[in-house]
C-alpha positions, 0 to 999 in steps of 0.5 A, a space after each residue: 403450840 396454838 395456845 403459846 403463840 396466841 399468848 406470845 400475841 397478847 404479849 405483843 400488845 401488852 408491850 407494844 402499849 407499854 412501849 408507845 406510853 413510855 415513848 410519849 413520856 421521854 419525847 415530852 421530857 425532852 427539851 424543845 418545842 416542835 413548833 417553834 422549830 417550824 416557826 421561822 425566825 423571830 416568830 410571835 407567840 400567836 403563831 406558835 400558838 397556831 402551829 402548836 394548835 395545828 399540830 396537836 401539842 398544845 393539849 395534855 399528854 394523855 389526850 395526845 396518847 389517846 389520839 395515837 392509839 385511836 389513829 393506829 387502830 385505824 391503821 393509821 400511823 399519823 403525820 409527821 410534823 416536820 414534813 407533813 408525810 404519813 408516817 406509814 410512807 416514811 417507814 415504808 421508804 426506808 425499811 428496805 436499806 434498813 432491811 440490807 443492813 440487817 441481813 447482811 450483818 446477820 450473814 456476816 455475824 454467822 461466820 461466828 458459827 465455823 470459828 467457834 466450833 474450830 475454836 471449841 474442836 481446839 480448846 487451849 491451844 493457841 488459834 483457841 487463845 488467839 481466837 477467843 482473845 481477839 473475840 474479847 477484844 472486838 466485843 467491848 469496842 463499842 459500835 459508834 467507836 468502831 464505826 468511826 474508825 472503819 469510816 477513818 480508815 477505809 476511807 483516809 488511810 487505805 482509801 478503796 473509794 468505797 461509798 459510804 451510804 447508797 444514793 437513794 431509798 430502795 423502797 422495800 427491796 432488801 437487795 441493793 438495786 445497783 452495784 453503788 448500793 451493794 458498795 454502800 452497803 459493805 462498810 455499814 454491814 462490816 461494822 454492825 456484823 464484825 462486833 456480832 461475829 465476836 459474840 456469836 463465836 464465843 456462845 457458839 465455842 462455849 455451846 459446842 464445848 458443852 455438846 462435845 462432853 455430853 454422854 451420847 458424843 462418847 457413845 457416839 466416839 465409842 462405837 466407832 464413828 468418824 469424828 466429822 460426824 460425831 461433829 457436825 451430825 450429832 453435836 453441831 446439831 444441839 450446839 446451834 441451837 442458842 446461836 440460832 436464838 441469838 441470830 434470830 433476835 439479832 435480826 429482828 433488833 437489827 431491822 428494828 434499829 440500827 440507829 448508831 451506824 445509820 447516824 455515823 455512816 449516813 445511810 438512809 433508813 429507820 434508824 437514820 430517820 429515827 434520829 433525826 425526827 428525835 432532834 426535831 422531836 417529830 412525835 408520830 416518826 419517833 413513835 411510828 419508827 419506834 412501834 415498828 421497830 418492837 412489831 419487827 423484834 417481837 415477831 422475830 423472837 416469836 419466829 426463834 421459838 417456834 423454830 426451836 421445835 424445828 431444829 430439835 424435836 426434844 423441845 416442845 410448848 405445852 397448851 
């Protein structure tokens, strides 16, 4: 086990490395000059050339990559261009409403696990057609698509004078500080739950229907005991298993990202922060916001499958 995570820890780095690298290149391949956008109107081609100098994008990519990689094994994240804040302070205010919104999406997306399993225990009858068409469905609308339509329809058509984003950062809370904040936090975590909540009901259905055909369920039914144990002691048990793996990952992209839902609900936090300093091409956000986002994602794959060894005894890592 030792063995495993100090690898799964190598791997970090490999990919965190890989990830700031590739960041760099789409950010210079995008069109713009940051510091024409601090310039002002009409700026002179001299204090372009001093505000790019200030900042550093004046010098060749490679130089630039290096001087990242040598702030952050400082611990040191840099400054942003457009605010002239450390990085580590921008992410450190809005990681926590980024933070609300993935757990309570996850929470939300785990009313997956009950409809599957009912829909699993009920395989060709209608609720299971109803059930899994319905899953298809909300599956393959995509998330900025259903963003706008609960943003349309909560607050047009059957207004409930919810907010649609909180009034402030929470400063690394991930509980709403106020019941405005847990207001704010409904539509947002509805949207970036339900369409989760599809999926993790259809693996869930599928994982159970393979569970409850297993040799040790019949033994189970054969000697005689009650089918809410056979269900929920012997085959909830192994059915969770991949569903826990997807909730486990989903948290960690979830916490790392949730850019789309941020932008069309204008809810501060990571993903909001990332898309704004894209369109300003704030470098040190875009690829502090980015690089935390893979620690946060990387960690949580990590975490799932060191849990696998929990829930089920049968699985075990090799040194």
């Amino acid at each position: 086990m030792i063995s495993y995570i100090v690898r799964r820890l190598f791997q970090l780095v490999l990919v965190l490395i890989g990830v700031t690298i590739f960041t760099f290149i789409i950010l210079f391949l995008v069109p713009g000059n940051p510091a024409l956008l601090q310039a002002g109107r009409n700026p002179t081609p001299e204090r372009i050339a001093y505000i790019s100098h200030s900042l550093g994008i004046d010098k060749p990519i490679y130089v630039q990559y290096v001087r990242f990689v040598d702030r952050l094994v400082h611990g040191n994240l840099g400054t942003s261009f457009a605010t002239q804040r450390p990085v580590r302070s921008m992410i450190a205010q809005n990681v926590g409403n980024t933070a609300q919104l993935a757990i309570a999406a996850v929470l939300i997306e785990l009313l997956g696990i009950p409809l599957g399993i009912f829909s699993a225990l009920h395989q060709y009858t209608f609720w299971d057609t109803a059930l899994t068409t319905t899953f298809l469905i909300i599956w393959g609308i995509p998330v900025f698509v259903l963003g706008l339509f609960v943003l349309w329809f909560f607050t047009l058509k059957v207004p409930l004078g919810l907010p649609t984003s909180p009034s402030g950062h929470n400063f690394l809370l991930i509980f709403p500080t106020s019941v405005t904040s847990l207001e704010a936090l409904i539509l947002p975590a509805i949207t970036l739950g339900i369409l989760e909540v599809a999926y993790i009901s259809y693996m869930q259905r599928a994982s159970m229907l393979e569970v409850i055909r297993s040799d040790y369920i019949r033994t189970a039914r054969a000697k005689g005991l009650p089918e809410r144990r056979v269900v929920l002691r012997h085959g909830f048990k192994n059915a969770v298993i991949p569903v826990m793996t997807i909730a486990g990952i989903d948290l960690g992209a979830l916490l790392g990202g949730a850019i789309i839902t941020e932008t069309v609900f204008n809810r501060p936090g990571l993903g909001l922060m990332i898309y704004q300093a894209i369109g300003a091409r704030d470098l040190p956000v875009v690829a502090g916001g980015v690089l935390f986002a893979t620690i946060v994602y990387v960690f949580a794959n990590l975490f799932v499958d060191i849990g696998y060894a929990l829930v089920d005894p049968r699985i075990r890592f090799e040194d």
